[in-house]
Backbone of each chain as ProteinMPNN parsed JSONL, in Angstrom:
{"seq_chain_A": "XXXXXXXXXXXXXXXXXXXXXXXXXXXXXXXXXXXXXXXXXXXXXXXXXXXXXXXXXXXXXXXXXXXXXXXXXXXXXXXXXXXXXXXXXXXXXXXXXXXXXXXXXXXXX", "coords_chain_A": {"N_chain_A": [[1.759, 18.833, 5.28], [3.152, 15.88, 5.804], [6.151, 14.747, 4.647], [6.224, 12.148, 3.835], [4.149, 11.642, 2.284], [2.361, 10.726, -0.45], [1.839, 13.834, -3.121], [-0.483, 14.075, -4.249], [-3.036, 14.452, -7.54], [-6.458, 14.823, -7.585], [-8.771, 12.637, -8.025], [-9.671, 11.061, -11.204], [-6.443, 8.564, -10.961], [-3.597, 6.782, -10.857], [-2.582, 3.869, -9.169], [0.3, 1.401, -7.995], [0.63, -1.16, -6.649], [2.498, -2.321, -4.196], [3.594, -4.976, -2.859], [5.971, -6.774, -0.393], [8.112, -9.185, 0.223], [11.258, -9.123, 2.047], [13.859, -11.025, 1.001], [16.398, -12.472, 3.961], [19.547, -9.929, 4.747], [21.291, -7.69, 3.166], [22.5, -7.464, 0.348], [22.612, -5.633, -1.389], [20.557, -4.028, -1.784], [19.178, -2.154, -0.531], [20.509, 0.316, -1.967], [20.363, 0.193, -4.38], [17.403, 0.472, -4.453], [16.97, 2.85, -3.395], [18.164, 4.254, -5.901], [15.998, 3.062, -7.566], [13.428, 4.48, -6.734], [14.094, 7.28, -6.771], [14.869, 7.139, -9.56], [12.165, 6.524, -10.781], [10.465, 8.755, -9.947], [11.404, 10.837, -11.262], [10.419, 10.17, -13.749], [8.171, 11.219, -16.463], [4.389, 11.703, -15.272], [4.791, 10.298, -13.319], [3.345, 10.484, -10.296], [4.079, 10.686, -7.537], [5.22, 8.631, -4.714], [4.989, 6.314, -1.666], [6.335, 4.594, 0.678], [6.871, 1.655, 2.917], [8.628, -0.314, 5.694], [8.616, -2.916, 7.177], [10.199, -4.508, 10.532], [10.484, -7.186, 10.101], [11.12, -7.173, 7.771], [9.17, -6.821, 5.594], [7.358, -5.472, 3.231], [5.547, -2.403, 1.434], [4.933, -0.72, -1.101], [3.809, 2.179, -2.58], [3.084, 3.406, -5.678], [2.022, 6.441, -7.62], [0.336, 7.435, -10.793], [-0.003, 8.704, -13.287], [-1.673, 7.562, -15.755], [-2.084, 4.875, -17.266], [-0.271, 4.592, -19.596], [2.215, 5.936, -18.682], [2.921, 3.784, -16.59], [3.078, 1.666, -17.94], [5.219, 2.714, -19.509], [7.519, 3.048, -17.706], [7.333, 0.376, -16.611], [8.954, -0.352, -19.165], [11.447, 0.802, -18.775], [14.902, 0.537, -19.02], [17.317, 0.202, -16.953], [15.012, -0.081, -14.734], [14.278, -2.364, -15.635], [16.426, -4.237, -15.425], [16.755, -3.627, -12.337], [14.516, -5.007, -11.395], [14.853, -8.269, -12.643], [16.814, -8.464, -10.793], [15.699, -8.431, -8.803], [13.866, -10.206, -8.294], [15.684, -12.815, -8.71], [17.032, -12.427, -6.37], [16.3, -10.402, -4.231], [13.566, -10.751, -3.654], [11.73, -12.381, -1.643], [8.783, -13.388, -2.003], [6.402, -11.688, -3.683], [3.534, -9.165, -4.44], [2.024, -7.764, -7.086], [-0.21, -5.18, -7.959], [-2.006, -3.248, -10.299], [-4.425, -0.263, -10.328], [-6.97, 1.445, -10.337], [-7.383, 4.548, -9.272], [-9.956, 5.978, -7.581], [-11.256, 7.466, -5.649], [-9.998, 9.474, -2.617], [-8.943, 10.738, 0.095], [-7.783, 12.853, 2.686], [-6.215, 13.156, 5.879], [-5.469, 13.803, 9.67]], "CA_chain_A": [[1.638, 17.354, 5.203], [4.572, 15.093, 6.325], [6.872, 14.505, 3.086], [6.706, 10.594, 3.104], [3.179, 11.068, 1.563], [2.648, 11.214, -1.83], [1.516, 14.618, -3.11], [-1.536, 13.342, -5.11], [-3.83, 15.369, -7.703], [-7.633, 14.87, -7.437], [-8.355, 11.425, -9.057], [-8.952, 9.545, -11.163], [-5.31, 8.418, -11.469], [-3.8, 4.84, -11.029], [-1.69, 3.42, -8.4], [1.06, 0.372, -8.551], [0.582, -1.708, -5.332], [3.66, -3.646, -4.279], [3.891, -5.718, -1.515], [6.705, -7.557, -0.961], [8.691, -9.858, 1.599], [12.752, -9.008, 1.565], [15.006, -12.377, 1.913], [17.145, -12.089, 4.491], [20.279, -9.563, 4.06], [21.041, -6.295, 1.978], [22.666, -7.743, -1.435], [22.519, -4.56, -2.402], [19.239, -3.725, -2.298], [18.982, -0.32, -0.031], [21.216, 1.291, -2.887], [19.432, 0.438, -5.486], [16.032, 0.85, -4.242], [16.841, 4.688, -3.038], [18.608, 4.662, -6.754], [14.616, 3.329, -7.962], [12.792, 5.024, -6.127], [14.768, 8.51, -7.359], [14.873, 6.894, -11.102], [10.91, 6.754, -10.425], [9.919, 9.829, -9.238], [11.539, 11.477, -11.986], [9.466, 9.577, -15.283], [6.974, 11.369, -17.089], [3.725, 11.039, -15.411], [4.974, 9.526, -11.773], [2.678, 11.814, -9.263], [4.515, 10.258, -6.314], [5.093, 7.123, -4.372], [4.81, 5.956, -0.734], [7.019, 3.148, 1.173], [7.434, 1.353, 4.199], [9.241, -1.638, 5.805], [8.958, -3.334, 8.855], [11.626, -5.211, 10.838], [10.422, -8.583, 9.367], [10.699, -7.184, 6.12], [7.483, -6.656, 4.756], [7.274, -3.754, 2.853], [4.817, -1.999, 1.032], [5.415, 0.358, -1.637], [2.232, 2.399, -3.655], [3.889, 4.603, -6.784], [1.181, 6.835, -8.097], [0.709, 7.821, -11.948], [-0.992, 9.894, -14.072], [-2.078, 6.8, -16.617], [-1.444, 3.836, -17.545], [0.543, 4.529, -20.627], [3.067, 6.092, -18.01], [3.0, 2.623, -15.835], [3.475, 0.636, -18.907], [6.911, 3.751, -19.808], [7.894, 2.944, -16.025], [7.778, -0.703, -16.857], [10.306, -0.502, -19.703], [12.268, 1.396, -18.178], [15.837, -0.596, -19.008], [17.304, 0.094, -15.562], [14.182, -0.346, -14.023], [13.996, -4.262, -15.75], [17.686, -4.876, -14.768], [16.663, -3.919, -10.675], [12.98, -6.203, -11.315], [15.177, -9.146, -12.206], [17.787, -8.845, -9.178], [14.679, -8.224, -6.977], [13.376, -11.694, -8.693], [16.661, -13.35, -8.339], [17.787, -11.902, -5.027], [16.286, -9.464, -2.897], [12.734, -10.843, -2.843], [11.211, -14.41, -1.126], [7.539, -13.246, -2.534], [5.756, -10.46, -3.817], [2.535, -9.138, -5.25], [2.452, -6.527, -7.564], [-1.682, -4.934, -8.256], [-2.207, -2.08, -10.584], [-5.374, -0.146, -9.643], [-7.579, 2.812, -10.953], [-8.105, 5.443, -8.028], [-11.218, 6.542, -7.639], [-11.769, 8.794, -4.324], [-9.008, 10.072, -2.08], [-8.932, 12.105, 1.058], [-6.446, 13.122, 4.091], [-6.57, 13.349, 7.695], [-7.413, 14.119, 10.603]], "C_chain_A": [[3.035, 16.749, 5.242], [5.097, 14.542, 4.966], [6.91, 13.286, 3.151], [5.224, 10.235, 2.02], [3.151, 11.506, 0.217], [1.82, 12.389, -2.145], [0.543, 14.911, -4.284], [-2.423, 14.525, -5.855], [-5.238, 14.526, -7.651], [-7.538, 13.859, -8.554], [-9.569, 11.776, -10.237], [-7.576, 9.944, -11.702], [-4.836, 7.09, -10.942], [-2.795, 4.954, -10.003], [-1.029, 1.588, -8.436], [1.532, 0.151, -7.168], [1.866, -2.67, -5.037], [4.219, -4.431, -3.475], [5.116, -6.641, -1.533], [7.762, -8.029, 0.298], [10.377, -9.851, 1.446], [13.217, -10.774, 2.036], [16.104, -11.619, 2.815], [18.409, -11.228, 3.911], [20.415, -8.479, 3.154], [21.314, -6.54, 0.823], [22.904, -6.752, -1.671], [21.22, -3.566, -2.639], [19.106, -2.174, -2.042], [19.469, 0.527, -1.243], [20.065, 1.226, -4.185], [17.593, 0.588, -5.64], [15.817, 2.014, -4.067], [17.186, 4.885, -4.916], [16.606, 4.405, -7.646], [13.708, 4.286, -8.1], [12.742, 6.641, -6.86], [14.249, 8.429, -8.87], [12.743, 7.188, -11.014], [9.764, 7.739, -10.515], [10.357, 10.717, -10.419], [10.946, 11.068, -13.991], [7.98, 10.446, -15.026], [5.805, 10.787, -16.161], [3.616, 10.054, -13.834], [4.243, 10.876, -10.707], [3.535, 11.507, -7.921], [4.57, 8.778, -5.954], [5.246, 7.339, -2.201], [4.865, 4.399, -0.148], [7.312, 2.885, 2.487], [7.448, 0.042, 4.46], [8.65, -1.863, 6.973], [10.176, -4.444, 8.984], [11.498, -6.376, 10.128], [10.692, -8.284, 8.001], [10.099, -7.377, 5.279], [7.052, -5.296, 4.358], [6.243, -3.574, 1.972], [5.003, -0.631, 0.273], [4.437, 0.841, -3.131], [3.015, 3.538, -4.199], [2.28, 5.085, -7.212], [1.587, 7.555, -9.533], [-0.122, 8.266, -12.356], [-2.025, 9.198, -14.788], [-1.681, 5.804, -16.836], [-0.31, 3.734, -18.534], [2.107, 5.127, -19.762], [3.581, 5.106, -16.953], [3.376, 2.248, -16.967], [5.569, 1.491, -19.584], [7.77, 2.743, -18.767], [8.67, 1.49, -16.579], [8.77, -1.58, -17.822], [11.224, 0.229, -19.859], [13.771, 0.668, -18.504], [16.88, -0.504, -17.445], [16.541, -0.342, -14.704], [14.437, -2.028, -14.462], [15.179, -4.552, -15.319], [17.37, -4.957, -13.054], [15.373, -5.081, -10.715], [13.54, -7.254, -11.564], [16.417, -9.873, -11.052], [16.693, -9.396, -8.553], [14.028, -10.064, -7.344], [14.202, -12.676, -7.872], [16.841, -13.664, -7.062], [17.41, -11.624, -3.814], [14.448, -10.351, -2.46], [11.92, -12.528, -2.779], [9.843, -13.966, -2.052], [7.171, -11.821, -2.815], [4.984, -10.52, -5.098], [2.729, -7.905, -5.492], [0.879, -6.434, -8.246], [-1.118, -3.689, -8.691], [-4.021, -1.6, -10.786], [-5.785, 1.477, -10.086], [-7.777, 3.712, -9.558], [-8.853, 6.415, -8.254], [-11.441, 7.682, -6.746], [-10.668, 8.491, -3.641], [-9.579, 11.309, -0.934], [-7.882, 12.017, 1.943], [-7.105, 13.123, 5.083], [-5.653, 13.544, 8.412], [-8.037, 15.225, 9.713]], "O_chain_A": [[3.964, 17.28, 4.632], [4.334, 13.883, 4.26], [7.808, 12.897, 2.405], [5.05, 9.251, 1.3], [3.781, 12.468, -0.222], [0.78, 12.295, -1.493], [0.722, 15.8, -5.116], [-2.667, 15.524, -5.177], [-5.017, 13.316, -7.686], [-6.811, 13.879, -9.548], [-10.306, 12.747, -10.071], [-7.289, 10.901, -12.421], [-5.696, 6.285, -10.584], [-2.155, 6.0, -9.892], [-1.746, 0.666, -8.824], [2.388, 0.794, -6.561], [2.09, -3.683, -5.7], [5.446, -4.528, -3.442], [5.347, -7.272, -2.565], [8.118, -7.25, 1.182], [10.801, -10.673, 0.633], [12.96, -11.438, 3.041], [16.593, -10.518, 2.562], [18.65, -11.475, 2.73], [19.536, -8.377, 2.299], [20.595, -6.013, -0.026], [23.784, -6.783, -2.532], [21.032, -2.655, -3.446], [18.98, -1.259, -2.855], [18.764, 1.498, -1.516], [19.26, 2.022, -4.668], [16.854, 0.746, -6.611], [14.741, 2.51, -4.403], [16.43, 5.719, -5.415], [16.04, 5.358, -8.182], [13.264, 4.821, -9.115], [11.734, 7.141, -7.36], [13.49, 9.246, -9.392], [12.314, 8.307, -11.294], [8.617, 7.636, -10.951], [9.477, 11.55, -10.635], [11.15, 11.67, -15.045], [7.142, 10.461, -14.125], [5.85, 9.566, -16.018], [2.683, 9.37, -13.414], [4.727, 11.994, -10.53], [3.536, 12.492, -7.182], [4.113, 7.873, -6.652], [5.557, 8.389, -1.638], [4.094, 3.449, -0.28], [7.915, 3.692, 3.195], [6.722, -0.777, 3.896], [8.211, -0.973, 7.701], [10.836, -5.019, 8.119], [12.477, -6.666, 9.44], [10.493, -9.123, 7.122], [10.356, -8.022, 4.262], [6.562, -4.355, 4.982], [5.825, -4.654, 1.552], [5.196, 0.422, 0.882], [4.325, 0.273, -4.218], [3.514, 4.433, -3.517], [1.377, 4.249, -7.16], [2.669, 8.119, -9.691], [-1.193, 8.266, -11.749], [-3.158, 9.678, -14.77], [-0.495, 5.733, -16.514], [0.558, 2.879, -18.364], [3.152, 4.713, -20.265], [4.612, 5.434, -16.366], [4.524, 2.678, -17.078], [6.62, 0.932, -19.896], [8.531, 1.842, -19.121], [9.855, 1.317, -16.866], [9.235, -2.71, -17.67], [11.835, 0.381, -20.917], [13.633, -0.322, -17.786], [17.023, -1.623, -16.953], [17.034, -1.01, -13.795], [14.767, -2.835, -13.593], [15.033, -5.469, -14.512], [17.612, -5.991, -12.431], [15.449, -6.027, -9.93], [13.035, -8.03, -10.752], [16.746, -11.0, -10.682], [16.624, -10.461, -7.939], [13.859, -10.906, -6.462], [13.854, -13.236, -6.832], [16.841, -14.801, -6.591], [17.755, -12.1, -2.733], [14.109, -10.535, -1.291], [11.692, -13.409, -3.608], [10.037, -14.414, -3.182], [7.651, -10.889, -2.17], [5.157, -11.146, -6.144], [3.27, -7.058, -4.781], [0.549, -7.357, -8.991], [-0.234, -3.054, -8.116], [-4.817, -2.395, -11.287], [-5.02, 2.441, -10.13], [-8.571, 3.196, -8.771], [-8.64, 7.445, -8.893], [-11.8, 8.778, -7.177], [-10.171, 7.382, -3.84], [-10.291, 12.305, -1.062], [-7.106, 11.062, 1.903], [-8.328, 13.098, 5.222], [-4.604, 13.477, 7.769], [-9.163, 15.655, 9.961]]}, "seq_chain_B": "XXXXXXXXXXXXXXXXXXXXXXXXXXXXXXXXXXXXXXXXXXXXXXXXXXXXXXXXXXXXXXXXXXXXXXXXXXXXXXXXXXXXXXXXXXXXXXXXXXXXXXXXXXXXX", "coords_chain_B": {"N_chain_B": [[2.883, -19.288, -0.504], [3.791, -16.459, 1.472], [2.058, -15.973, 4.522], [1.715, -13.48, 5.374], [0.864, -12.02, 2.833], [-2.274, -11.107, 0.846], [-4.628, -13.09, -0.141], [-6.323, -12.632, -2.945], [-8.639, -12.748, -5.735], [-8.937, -13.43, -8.761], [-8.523, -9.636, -11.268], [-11.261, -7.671, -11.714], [-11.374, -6.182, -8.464], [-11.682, -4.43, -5.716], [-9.022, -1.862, -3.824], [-8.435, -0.905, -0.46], [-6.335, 1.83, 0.229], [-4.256, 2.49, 2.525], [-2.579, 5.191, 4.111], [-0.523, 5.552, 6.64], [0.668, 8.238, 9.144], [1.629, 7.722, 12.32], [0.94, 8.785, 15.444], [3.209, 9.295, 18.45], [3.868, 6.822, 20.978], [1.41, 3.947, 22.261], [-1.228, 4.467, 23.251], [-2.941, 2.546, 23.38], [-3.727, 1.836, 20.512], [-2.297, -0.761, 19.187], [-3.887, -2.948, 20.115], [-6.589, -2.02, 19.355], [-5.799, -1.965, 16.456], [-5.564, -4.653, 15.774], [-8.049, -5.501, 16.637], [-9.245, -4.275, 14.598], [-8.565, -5.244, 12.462], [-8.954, -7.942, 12.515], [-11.886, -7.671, 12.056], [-12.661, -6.465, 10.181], [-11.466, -8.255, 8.186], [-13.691, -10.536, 8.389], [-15.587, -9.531, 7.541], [-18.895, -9.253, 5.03], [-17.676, -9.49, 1.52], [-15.219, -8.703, 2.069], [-11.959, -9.176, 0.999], [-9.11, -9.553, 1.694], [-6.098, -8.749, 3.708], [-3.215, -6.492, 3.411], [-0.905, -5.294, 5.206], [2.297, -2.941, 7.03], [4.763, -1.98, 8.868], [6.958, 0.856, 9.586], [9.787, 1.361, 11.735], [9.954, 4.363, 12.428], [7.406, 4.717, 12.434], [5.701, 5.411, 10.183], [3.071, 3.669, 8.176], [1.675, 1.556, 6.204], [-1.632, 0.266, 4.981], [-3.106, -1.851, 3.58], [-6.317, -2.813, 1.856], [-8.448, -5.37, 0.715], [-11.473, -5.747, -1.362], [-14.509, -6.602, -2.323], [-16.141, -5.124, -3.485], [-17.363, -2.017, -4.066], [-19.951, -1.469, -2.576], [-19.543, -3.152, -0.664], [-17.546, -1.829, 0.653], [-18.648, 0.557, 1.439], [-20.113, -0.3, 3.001], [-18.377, -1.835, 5.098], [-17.285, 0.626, 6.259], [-19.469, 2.278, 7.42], [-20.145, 0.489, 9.752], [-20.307, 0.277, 12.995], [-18.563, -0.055, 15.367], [-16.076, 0.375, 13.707], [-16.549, 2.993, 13.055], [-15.934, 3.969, 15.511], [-13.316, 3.24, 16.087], [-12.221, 4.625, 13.666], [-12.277, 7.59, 14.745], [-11.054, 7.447, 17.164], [-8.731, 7.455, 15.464], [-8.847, 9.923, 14.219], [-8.367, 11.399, 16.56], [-6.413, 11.006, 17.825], [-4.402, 8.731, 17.576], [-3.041, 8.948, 14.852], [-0.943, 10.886, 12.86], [-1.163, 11.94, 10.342], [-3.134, 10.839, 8.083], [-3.029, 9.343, 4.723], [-6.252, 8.472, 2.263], [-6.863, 6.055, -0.05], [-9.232, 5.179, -2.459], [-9.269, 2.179, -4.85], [-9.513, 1.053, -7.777], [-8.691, -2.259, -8.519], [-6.956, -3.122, -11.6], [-5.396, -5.17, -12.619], [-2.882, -7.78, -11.812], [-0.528, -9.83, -10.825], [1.833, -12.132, -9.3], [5.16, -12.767, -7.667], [8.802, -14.21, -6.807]], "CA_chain_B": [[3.023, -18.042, -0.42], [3.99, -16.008, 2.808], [0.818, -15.789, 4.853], [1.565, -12.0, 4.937], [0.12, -11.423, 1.601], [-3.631, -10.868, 0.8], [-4.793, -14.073, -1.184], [-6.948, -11.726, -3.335], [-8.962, -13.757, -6.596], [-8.379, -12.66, -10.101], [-9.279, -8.438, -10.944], [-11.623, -6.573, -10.986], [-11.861, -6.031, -7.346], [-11.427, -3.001, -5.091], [-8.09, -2.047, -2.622], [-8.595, 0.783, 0.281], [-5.254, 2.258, 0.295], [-4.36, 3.512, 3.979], [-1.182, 5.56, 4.156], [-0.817, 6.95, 8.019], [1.791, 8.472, 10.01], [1.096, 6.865, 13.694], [1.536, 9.674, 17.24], [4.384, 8.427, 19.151], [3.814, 5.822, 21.762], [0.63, 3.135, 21.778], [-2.481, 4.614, 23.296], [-4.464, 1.316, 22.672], [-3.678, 1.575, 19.528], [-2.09, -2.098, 18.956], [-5.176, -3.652, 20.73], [-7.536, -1.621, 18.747], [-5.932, -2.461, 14.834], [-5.586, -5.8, 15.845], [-9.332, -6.149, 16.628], [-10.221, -4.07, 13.688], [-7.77, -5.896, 10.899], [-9.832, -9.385, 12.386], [-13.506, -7.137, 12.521], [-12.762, -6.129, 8.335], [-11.477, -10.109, 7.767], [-14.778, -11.063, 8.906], [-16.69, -8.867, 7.053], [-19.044, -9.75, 3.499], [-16.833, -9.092, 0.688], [-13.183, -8.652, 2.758], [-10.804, -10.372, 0.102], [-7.66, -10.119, 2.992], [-5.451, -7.111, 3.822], [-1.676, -6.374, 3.583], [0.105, -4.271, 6.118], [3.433, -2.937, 7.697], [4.668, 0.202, 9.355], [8.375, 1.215, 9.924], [10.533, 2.136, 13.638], [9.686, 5.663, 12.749], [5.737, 4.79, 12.769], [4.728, 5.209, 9.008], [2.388, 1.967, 7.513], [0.583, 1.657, 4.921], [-2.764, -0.81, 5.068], [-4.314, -1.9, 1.959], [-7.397, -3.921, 2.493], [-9.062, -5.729, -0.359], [-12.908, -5.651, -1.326], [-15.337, -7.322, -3.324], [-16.819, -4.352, -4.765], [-17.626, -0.867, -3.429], [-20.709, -1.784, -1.596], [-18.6, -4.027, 0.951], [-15.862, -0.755, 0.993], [-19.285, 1.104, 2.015], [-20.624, -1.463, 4.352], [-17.213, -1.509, 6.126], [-17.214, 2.418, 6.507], [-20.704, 2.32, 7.874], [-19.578, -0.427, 10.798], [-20.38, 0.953, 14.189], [-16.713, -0.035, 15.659], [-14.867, 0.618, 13.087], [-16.737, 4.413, 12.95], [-15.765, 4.284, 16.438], [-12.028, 3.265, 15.439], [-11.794, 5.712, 13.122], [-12.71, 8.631, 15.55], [-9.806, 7.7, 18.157], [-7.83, 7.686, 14.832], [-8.483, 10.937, 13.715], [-8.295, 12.158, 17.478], [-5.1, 9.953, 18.814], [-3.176, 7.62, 16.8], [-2.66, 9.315, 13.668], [-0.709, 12.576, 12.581], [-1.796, 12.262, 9.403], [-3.425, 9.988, 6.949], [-4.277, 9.569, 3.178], [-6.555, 7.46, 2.343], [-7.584, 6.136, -1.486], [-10.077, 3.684, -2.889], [-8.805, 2.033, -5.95], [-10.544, -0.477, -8.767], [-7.07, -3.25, -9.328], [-7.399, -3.652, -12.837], [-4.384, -6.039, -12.829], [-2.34, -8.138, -10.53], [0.161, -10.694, -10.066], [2.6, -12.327, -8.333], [5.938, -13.442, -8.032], [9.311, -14.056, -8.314]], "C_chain_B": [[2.616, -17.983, 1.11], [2.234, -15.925, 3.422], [0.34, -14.369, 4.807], [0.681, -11.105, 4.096], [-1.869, -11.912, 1.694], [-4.006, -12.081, 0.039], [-5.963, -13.756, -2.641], [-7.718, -12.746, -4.859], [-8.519, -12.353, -8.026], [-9.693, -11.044, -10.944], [-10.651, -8.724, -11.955], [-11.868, -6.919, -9.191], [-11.487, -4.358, -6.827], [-10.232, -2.935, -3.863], [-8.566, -0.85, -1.992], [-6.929, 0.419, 0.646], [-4.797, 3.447, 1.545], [-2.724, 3.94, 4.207], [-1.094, 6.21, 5.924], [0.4, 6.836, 8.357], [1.14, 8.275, 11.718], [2.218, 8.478, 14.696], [2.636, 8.887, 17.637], [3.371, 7.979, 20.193], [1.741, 4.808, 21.364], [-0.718, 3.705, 21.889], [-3.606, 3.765, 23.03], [-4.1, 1.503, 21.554], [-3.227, 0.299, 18.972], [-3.151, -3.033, 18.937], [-6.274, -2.961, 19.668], [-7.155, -1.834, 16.87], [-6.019, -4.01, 14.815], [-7.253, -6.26, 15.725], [-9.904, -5.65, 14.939], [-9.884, -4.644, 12.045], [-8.758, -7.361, 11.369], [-11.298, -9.099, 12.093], [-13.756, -6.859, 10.813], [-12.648, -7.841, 7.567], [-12.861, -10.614, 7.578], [-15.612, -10.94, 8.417], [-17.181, -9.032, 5.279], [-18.275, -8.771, 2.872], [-14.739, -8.474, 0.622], [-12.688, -9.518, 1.947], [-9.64, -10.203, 0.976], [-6.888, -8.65, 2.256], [-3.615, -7.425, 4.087], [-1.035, -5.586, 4.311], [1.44, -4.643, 7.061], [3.403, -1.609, 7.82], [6.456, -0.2, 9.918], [8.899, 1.303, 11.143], [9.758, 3.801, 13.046], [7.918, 5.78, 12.636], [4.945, 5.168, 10.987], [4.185, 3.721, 8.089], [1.418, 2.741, 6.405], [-0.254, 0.221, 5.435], [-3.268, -1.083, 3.832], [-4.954, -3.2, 2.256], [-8.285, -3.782, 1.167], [-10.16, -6.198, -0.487], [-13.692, -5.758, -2.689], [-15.67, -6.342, -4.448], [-17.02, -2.893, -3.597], [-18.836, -0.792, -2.477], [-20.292, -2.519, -0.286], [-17.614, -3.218, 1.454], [-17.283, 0.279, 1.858], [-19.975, 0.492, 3.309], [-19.637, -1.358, 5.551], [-17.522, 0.173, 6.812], [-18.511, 2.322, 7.597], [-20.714, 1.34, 9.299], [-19.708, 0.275, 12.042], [-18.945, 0.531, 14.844], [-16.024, 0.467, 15.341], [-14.971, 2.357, 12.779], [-15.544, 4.718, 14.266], [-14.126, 4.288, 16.565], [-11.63, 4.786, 15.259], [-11.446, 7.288, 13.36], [-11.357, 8.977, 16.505], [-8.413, 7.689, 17.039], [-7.269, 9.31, 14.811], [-7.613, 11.923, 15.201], [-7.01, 11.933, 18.18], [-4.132, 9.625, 18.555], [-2.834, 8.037, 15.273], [-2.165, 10.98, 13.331], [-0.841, 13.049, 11.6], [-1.997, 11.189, 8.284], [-3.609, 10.509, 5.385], [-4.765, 8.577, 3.067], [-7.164, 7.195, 0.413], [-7.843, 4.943, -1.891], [-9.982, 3.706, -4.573], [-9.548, 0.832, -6.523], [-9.344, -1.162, -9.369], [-8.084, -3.569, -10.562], [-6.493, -5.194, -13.077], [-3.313, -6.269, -11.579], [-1.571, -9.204, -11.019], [1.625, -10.945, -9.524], [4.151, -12.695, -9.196], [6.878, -14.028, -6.806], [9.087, -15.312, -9.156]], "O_chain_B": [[1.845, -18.655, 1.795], [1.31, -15.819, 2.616], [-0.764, -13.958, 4.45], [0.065, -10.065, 4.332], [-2.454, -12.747, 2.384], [-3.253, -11.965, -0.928], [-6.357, -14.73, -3.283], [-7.017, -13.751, -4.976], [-8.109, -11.198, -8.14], [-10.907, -11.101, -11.138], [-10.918, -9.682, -12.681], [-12.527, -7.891, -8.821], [-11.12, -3.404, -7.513], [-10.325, -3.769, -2.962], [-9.023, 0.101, -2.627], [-6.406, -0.605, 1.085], [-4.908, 4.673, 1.561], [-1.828, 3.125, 4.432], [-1.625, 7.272, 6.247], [1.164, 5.897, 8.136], [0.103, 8.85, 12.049], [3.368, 8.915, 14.652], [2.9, 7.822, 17.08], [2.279, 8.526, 20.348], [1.052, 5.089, 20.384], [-1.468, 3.596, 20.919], [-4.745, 4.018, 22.637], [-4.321, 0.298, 21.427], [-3.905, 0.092, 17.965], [-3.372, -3.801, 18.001], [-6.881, -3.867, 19.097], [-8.085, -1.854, 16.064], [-6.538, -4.57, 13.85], [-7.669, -7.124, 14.954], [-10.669, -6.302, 14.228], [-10.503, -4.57, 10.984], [-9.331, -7.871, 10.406], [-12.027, -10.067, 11.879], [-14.852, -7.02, 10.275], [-13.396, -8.403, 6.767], [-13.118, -11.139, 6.495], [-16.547, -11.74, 8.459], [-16.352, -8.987, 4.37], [-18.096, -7.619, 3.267], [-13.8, -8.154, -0.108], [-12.956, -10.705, 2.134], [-8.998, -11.242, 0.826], [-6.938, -7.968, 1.232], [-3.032, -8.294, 4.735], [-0.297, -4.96, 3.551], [1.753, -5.704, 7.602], [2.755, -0.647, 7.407], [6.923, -1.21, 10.444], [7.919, 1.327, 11.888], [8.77, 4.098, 13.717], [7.312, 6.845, 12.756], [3.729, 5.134, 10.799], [4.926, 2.938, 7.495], [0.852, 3.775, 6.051], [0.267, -0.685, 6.087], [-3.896, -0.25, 3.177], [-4.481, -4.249, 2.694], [-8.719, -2.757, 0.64], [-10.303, -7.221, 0.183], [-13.523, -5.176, -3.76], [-15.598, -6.459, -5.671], [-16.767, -2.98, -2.396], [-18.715, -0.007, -1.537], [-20.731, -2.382, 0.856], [-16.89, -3.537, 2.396], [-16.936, 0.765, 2.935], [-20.223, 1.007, 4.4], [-19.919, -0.937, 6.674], [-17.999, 0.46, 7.91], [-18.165, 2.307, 8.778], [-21.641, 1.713, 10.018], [-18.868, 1.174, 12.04], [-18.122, 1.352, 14.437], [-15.216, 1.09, 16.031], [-14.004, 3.022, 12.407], [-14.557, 5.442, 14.14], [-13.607, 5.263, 17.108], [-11.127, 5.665, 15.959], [-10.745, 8.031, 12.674], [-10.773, 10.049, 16.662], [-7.271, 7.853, 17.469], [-6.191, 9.831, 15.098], [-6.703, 12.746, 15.1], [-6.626, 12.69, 19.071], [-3.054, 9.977, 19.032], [-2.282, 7.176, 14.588], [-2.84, 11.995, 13.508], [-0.759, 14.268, 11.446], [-1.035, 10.743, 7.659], [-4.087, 11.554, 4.944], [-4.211, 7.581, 3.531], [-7.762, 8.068, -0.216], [-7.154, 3.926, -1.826], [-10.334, 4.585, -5.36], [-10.05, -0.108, -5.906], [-8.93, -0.841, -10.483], [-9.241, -3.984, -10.641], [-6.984, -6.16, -13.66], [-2.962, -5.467, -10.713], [-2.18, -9.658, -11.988], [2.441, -10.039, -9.357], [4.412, -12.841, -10.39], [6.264, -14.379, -5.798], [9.433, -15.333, -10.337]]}, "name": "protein", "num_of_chains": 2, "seq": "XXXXXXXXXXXXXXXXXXXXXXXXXXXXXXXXXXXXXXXXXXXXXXXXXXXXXXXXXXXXXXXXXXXXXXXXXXXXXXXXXXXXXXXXXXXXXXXXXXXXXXXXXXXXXXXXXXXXXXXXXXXXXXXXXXXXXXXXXXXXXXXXXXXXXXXXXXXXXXXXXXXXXXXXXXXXXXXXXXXXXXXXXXXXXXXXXXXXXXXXXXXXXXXXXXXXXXXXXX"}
């Protein structure tokens, strides 16, 4: 399976939907989003994540977790809240952020 | 808010979470998500869908649904079977796909 997907166990387990429109410009962001992303992947409880941009900058980025009590860790994270109010500030024009129980899961073809 | 985003009402609802890696070049494929992102819009219980996909061809889709009977209704769609078919066979090198219950959602910054 191609390594950008996340490497999921048999649900249920929760996912943290994050859509989100860049403002023009890097600020800074690429660095500290690979530095996220990394910080992320290594909390208690993170099964994986799965991201992608397009040229307009519309990205889409689904973290997967074990539980909620590991989303709610995630979320006070104190690095993590210092990059969530740049991305406020700075990096993003809009964005929706859904957290979501997963129920059924499969691959393909 | 960007038109981009899903205008989704407040949870419980349901997201299908489409992760794919896209074949190189188009094969109809442009012409054929286009009809089938307006053919799911259209359809009872479609709350509106979010997608993007990268230069190197990975997107994610997440398409938002009333309840699991409108995520089965969709599925069941003679087109969109028919879709799904030149997916598995054409335009995709590998999907995941996972149906999630948003417990919680919102926006910002």
């Amino acid at each position: 399976m191609p390594s950008r997907f996340a490497h999921t166990p048999a649900p249920p387990y929760y996912a943290v939907i994050f859509a989100n429109q860049r403002t023009p410009g890097d600020a800074g962001y690429e660095a500290m989003a690979s530095a996220m992303a990394e910080l992320a992947l290594g909390q208690p409880g993170c099964l994986g994540l799965e991201s992608t941009r397009d040229a307009a900058g519309f990205g889409i980025t689904v973290s997967y977790w074990l539980d909620e009590a590991s989303i709610r860790a995630w979320r006070d994270n104190a690095e993590h809240a210092v990059a969530r109010a740049r991305g406020r500030s700075t990096w993003y024009e809009h964005f929706e952020l859904r957290i979501a129980r997963v129920e059924r899961a499969y691959g393909g073809p």
